[in-house]
N, C-alpha and C positions, 0 to 999 in steps of 0.2 A: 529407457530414455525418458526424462523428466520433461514438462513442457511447461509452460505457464504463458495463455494468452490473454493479455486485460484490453479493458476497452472502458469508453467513458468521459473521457479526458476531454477537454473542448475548451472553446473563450467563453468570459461567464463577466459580468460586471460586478463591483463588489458589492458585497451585502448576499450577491446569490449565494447558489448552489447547483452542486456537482456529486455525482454518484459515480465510484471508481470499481469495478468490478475485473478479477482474475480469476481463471479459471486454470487448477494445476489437474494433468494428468500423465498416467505412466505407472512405474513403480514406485508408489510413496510410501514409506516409513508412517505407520498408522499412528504412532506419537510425533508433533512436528509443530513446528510452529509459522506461519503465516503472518505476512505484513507489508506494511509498505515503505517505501523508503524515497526522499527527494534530493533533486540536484540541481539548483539554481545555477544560471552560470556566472564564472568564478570560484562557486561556494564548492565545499565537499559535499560527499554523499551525505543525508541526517536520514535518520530512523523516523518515523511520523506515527506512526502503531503498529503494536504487534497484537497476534490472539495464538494463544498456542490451542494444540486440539482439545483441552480442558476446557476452552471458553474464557480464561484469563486473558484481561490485555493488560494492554502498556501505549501509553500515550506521550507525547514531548510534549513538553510544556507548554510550546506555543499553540499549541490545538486545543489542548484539553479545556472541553466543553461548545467547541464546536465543530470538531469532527468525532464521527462514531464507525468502529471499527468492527464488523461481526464476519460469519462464516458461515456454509453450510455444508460440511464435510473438507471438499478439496475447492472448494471458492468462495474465496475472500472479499466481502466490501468494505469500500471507504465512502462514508456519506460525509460532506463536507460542505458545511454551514456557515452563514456569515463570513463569505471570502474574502480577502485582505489582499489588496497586489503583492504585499509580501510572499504568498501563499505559491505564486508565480511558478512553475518547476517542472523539469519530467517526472514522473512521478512512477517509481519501478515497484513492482511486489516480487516478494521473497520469501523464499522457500526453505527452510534446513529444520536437518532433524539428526541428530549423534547415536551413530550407531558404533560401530567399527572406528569409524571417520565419520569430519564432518563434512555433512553434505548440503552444499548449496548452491541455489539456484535464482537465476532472477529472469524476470520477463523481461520483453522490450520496451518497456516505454511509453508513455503516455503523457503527452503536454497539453499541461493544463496552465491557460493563462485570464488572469484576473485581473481587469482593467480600472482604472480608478475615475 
């Protein structure tokens, strides 16, 4: 059984910052990849970064350059600079890795809200 607990999430004024931390454990698939993903409400889900276990990310476009995505092993941060109300969101981390099947996984949740 897979877990992922994050923590971090808070109200923050803009211009701050916020540090998003999960922490995955269980049986993981040693290649895999990690990240986060948000959901305003009304909005869908959107991808925010990934890092797979290489060390490569991947950023939306709306972040890139100020948030930064890293790892150390099975726990993933999102450091998240220069907030924007847009930024607004729960903000989940996610888990998959292709083996067999794919397998994925996400935490619960963390609102993060950026007041203007």
């Amino acid at each position: 059984q897979v877990q992922l607990v994050e923590s971090g999430g808070g109200l923050v004024q803009a211009g701050g910052s916020l540090r998003l931390s999960c922490a995955a454990s269980g049986s993981i698939f040693s290649i895999n990849v990690m990240g986060w993903y948000r959901q305003a409400p009304g909005k869908q889900r959107e991808s925010v970064a990934t890092i797979t276990s290489g060390g490569r990310t991947n950023y939306a476009d709306s972040v890139k350059g100020r948030f930064g995505i890293s790892r150390d092993k099975n726990t993933v941060y999102l450091q998240m600079n220069s907030l924007k109300p847009e930024d607004t969101a729960v903000y989940y981390c996610n888990l998959q890795w292709v083996g067999l099947n794919t397998y994925t996984y996400w935490g619960q949740g963390t609102q993060v809200t950026v007041s203007s």
